[in-house]
N, C-alpha and C positions, 0 to 999 in steps of 0.2 A: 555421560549419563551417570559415573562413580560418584560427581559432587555436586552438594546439596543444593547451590545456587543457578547451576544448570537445571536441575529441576525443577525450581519453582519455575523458573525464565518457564519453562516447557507447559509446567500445568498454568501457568498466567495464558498463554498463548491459546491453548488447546479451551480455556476455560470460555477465554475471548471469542474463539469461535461458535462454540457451542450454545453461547449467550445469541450471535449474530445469526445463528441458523445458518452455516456457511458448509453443511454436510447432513447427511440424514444417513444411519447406518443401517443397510441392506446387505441381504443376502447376493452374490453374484449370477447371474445370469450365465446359462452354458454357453452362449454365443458370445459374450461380453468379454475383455481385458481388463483388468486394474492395473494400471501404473501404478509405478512407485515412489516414493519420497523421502526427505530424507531432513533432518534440522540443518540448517545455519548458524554457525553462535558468533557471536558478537559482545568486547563489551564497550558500553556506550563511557564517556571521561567528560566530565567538566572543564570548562574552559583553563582551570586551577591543576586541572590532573589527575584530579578525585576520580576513583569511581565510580558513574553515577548508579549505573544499574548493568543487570545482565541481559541483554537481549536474545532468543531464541527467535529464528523465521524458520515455518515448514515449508520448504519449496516443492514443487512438483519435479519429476522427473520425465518432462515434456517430449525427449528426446526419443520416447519410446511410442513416443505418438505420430501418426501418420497423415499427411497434409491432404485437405480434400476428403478424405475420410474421419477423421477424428477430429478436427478442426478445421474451419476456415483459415484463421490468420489469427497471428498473436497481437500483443502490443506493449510497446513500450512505457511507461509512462515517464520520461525523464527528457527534461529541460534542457535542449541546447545549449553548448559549452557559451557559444556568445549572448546568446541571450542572459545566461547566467553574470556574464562581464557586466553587462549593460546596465543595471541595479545597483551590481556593487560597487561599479566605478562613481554613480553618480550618489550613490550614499556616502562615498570616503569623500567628495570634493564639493558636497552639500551639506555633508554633514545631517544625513538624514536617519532617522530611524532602520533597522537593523532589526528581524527578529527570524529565530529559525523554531520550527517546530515538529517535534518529532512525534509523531501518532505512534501510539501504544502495538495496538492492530489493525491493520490495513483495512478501516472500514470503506475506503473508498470504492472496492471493487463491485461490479456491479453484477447482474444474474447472470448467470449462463445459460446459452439458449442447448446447448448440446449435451448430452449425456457423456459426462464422465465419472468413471470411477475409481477410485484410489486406495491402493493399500493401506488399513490402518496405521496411521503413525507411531512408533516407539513413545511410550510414555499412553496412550492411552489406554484407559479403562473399562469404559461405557462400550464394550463392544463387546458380540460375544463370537465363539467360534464358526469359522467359514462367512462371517459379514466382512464389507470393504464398507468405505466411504464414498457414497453418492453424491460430488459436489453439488451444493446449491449454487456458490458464489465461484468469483473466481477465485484463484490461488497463482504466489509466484511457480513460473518454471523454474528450471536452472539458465542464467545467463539472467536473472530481472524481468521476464516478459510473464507477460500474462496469458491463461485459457481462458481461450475466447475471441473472439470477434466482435464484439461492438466497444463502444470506446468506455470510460471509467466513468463510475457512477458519480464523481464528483463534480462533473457538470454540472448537475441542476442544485447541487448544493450550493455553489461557487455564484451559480445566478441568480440563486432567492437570496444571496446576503449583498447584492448589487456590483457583482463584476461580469465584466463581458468577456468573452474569452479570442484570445487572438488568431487569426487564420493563421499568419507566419510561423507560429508553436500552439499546438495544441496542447501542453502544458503550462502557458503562459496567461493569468488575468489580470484585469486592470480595470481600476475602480478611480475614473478623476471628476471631479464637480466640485464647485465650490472653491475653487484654487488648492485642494488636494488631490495627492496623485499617489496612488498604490499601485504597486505590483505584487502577482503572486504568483509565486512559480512553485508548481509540483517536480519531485526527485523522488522517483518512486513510493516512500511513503512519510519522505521531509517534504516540508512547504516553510520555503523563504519568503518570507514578508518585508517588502523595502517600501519607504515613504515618506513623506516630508507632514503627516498627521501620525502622531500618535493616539490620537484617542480612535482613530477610524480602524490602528493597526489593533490596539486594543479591545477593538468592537467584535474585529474578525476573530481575532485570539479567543473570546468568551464562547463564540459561537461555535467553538469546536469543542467544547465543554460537556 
């Protein structure tokens, strides 16, 4: 939090969410808990070794929450190690298209049906004293999983741009007709895109724009 690029990393983040309505700040409830959270940093490198950017994720600290009462079930959102093979071995020996993409902010997470609420994060502002954070959406825990119970809101997105999603992974879609064949595989908040059309990989690529 001493240097300046972690802060912005942090107010990008925080600014992101507040765009996506992903908290609404309230007072606490006497019967109610706030968990707690905490940043992630990260920085993201170019294939070259550059820096490309600073990344900050606010995860929940999940672990303070209680099964059956505080939540149903979490969830994972990340792509099986072989399913992961599966794309990339038949793009290095076809020679196919290649693309990875990294979302800003995890717009994929979808509503929370449960009431939770979260201690203001470090770095923000917009809050005054004795208020926490009423999540709207979800949020990482620690360990990558998600609060909440039902599955990722990018389901219906992945099906309005014309992919079906596969029963064997539910982070896995695929989009073939016409003698093109894409795959797209979600990793928490990367999405690899392999293919043998570029303009179909391109189509997707815009659509997330």
């Amino acid at each position: 939090m001493k240097y300046d690029c972690w802060r912005k990393a942090i107010h990008c983040e925080i600014s992101a969410f507040e765009s996506n309505k992903k908290w609404e700040t309230v007072l606490l409830s006497k019967n109610k808990t706030a968990v707690g959270c905490k940043w992630v940093f990260k920085i993201k490198y170019n294939a070259d070794g550059i820096i490309e950017r600073y990344k900050a994720r606010l995860v929940v600290k999940g672990y303070a929450q209680t099964e059956d009462i505080d939540y149903v079930e979490t969830f994972s959102p990340v792509a099986k190690m072989t399913t992961i093979r599966l794309p990339l071995s038949l793009a290095s020996i076809y020679n196919w298209e290649l693309k990875q993409l990294d979302i800003n902010n995890t717009f994929l997470h979808g509503e929370l049906e449960e009431d939770v609420y979260m201690v203001a994060p470090p770095g923000l502002t917009s809050i005054q004293l004795g208020q926490v954070c009423k999540l709207e959406k979800k949020l990482y825990m620690a360990l990558s999983k998600l609060v909440g119970s039902d599955m990722l809101n990018c389901h219906p997105f992945f099906i309005s741009v014309g992919y079906t999603q596969s029963m064997n992974d539910y982070s896995l879609f695929i989009n073939s007709s016409e003698g093109s064949f894409i795959t797209l595989l979600v990793y928490v908040d990367d999405i690899i895109l392999v293919g043998n059309c570029k303009e179909e990989i391109d189509r997707v690529k815009k659509s997330f724009e």
